[in-house]
MARMARZA-830722 format. One line per field, with one value per residue: x negated, y negated, z negated of N, C-alpha, C in turn; residue in three letters. Coordinates in Angstrom, 2 decimals. Each point is the difference from the previous one (the first is absolute). Example, Ala and Ser with C-alpha at 12.3 -4.5 7.8 and 13.67 -1.06 7.14 Angstrom:
n.px <- [-13.19,0.35]
n.py <- [5.69,-1.05]
n.pz <- [-7.80,0.72]
ca.px <- [0.89,-0.82]
ca.py <- [-1.19,-1.19]
ca.pz <- [0.00,-0.06]
c.px <- [-0.90,0.77]
c.py <- [-1.20,-1.09]
c.pz <- [0.00,-0.73]
res <- [ala,ser]
***
This chain:
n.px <- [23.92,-0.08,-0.93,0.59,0.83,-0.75,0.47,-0.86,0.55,0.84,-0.56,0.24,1.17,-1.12,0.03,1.20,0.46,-0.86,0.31,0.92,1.15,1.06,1.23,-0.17,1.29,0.53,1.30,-0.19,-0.41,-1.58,-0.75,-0.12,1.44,0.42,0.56,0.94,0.26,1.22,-0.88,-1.40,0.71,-0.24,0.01,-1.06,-0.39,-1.30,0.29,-0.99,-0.32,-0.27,-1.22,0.15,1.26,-0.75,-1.05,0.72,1.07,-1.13,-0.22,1.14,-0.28,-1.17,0.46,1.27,-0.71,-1.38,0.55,-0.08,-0.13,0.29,0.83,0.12,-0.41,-1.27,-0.20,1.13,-0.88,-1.01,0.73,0.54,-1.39,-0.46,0.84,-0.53,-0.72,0.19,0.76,-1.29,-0.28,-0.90,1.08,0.72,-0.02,-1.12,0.15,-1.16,0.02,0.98,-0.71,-1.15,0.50,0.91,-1.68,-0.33,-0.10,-1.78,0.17,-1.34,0.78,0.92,-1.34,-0.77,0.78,0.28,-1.13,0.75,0.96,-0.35,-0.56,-0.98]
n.py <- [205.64,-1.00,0.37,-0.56,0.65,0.87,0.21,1.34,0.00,-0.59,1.10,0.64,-0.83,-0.59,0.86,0.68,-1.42,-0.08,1.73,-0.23,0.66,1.26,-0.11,1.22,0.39,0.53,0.40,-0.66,-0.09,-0.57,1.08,-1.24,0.21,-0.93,1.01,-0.95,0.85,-0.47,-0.16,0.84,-0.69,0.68,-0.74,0.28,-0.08,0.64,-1.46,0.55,-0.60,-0.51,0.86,0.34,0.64,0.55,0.44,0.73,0.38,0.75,-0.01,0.56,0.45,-0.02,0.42,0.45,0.82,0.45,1.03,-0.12,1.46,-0.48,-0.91,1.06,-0.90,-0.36,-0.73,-0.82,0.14,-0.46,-0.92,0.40,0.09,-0.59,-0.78,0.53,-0.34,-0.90,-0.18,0.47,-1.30,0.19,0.92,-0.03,1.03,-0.75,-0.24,0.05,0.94,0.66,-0.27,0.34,0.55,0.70,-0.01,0.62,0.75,-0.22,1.04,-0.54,-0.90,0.69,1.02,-1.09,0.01,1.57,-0.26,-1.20,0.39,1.02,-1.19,0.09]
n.pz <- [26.85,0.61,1.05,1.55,-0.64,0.10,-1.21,-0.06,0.77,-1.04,-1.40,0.90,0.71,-0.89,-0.64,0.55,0.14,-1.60,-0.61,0.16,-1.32,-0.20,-0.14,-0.53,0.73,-1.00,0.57,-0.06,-1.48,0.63,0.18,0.77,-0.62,-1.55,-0.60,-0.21,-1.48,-0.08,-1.11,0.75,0.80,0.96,-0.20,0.61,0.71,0.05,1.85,-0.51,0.31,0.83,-0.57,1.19,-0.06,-0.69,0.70,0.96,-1.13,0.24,1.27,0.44,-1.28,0.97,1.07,-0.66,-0.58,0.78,0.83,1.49,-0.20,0.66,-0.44,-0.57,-0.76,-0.30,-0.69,0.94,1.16,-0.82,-0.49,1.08,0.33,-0.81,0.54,1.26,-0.06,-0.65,0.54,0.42,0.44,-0.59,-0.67,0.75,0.99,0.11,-1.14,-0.52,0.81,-0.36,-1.35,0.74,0.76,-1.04,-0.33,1.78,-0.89,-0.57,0.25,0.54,0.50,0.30,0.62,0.76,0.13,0.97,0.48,0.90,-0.55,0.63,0.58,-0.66]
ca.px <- [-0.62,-0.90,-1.47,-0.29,1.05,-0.56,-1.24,-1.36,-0.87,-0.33,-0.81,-1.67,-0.48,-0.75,-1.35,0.48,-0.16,-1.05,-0.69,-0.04,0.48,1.24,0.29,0.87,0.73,-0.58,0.07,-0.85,-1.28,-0.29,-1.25,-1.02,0.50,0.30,1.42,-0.12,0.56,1.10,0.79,-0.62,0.54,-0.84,0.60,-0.93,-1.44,-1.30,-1.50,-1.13,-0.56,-1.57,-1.28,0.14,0.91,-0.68,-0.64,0.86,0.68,-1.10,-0.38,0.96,0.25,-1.19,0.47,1.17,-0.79,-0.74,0.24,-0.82,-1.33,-0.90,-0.10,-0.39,-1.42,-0.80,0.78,1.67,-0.28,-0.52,1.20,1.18,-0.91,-0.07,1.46,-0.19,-0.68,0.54,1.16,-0.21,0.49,-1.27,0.03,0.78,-0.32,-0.49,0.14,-0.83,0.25,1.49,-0.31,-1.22,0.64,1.39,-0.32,-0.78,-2.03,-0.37,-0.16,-0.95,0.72,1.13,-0.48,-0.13,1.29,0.40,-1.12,-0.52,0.80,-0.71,-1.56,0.41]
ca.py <- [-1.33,0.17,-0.40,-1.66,-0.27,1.01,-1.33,0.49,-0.96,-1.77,-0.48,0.37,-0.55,-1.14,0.96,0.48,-0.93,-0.41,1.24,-0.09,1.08,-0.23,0.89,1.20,1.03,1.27,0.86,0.08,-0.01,1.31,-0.44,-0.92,-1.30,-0.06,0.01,-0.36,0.02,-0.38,1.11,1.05,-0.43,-0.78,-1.04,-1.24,0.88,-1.52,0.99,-0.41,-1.00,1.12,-0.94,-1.14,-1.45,-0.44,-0.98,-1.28,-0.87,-1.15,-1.23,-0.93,-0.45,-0.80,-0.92,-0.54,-0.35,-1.25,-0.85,1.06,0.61,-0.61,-1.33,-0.42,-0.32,1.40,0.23,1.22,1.52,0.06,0.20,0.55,1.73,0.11,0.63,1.09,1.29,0.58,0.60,1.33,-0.14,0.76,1.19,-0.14,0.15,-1.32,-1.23,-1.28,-0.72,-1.15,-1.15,-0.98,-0.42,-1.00,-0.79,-0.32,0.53,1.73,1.42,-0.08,-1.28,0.60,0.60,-1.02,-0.80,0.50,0.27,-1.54,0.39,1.13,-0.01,-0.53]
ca.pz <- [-0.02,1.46,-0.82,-0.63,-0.83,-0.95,-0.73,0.17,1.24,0.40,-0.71,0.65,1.35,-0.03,-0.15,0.89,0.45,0.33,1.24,1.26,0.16,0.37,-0.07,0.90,-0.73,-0.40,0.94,1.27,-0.19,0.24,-1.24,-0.14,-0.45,-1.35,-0.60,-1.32,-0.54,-1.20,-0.91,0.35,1.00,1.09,0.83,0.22,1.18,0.38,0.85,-0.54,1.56,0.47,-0.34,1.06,-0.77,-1.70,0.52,0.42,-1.17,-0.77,0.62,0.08,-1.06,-0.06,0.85,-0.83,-1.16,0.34,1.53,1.12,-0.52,1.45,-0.19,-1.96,-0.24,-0.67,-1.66,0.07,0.48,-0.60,-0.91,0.73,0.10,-1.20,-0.71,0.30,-0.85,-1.02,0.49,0.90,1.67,1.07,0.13,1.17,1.31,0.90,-0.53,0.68,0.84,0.01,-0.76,0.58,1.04,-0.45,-0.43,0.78,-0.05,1.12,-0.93,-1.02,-1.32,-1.13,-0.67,-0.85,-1.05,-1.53,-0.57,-1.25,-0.70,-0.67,-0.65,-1.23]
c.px <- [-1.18,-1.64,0.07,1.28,-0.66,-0.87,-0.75,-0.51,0.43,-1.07,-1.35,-0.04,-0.54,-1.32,-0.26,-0.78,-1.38,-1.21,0.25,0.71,1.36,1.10,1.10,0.76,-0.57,-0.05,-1.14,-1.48,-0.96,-1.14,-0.88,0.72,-0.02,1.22,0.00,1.23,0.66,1.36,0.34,0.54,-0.72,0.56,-0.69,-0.81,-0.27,-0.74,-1.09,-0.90,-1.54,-0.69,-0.40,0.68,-0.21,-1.00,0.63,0.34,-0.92,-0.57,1.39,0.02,-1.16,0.67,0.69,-1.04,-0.73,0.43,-0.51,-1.30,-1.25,-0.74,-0.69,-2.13,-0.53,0.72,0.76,-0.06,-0.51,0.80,0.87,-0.76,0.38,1.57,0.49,-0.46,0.57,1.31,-0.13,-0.07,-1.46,-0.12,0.46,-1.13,-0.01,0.41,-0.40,0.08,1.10,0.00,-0.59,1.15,0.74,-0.78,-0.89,-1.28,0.17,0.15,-1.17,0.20,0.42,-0.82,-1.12,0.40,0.18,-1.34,-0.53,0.78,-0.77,-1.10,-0.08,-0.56]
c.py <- [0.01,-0.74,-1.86,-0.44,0.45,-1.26,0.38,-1.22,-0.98,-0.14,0.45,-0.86,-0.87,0.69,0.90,-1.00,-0.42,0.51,-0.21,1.71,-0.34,0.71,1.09,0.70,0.52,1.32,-0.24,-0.42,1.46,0.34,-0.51,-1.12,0.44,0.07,-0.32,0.28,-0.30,0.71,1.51,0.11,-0.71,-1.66,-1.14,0.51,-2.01,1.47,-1.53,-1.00,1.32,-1.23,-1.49,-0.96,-0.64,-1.38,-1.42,-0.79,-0.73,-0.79,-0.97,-0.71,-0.89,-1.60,-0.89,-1.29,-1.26,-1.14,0.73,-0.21,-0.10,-1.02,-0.52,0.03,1.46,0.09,0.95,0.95,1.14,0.85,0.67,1.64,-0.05,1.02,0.93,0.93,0.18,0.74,1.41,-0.02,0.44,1.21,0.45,-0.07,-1.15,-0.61,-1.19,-0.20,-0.79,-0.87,-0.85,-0.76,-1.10,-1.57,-0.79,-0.10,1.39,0.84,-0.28,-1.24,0.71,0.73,-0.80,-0.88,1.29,0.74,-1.03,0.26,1.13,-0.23,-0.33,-1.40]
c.pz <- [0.98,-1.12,-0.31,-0.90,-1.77,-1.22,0.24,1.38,-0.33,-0.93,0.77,1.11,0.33,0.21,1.62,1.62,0.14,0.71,1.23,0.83,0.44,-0.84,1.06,-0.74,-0.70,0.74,1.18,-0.36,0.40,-1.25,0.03,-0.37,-1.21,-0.14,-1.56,-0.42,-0.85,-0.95,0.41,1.42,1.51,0.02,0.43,1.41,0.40,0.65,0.17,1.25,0.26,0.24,0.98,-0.24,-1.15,0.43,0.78,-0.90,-1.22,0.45,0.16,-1.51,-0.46,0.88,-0.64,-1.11,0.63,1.26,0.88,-0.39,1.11,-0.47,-1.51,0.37,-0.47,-1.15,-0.10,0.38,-1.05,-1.30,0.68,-0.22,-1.27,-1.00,1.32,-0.23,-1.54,0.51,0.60,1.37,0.31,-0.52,1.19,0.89,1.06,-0.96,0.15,1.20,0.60,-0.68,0.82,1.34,-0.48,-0.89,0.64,-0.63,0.75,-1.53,-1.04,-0.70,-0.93,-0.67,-1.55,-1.17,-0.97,-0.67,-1.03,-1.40,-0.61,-0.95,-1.65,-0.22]
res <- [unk,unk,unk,unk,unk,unk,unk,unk,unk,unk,unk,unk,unk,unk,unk,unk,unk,unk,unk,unk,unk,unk,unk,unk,unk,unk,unk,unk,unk,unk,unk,unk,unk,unk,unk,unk,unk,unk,unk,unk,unk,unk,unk,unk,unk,unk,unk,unk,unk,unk,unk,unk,unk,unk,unk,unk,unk,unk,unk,unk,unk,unk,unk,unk,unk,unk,unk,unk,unk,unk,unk,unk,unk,unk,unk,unk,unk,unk,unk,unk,unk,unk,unk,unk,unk,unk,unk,unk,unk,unk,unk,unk,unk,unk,unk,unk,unk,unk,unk,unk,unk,unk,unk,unk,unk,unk,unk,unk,unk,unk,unk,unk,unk,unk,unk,unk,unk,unk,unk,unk]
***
């Protein structure tokens, strides 16, 4: 039974999708992919997206959500850092700063906004 025939992936491929992962043979998973097992059985491998692409897909999912992130008022921007950061996107290496671009502020906006949030 091949992996996209397998139930194991139709009940994970929503989840699969929203990472922004894939799936691979099993045979040809390496160890930086997940092999998942069924009934003590390999039959599943997910190779996992890299951190770059993580960032990309949260802003695309900001985009989807509000509209071009260029274009949204302080508020939205505002609210857009806001459920970035909840998400982990300024764990990630330049974060902010790919945030600030894709929202046309400078670095110390973004830094602002998530300090306004901090305060008590």
């Amino acid at each position: 039974m091949s992996t996209a025939e397998h139930p194991l992936s139709a009940a994970i491929k929503p989840l699969v999708t929203a990472i922004g992962a894939e799936f691979v043979p099993v045979g040809d998973a390496g160890p930086e992919d997940v092999v998942l097992d069924w009934e003590g059985r390999p039959a599943v491998a997910v190779r996992l997206p890299g951190l770059g692409s993580a960032l990309d897909r949260l802003l695309g999912d900001a985009e989807r959500q509000y509209g071009p992130l260029a274009d949204l008022d302080r508020k939205d921007k505002q609210r857009v850092v806001r459920t970035l950061e909840q998400r982990g996107a300024f764990t990630i290496r330049h974060g902010v700063e790919t945030v600030a671009a894709a929202l046309g502020v400078s670095r110390f906006t973004v830094y602002n906004y998530l300090n306004r949030d901090a305060r008590p």
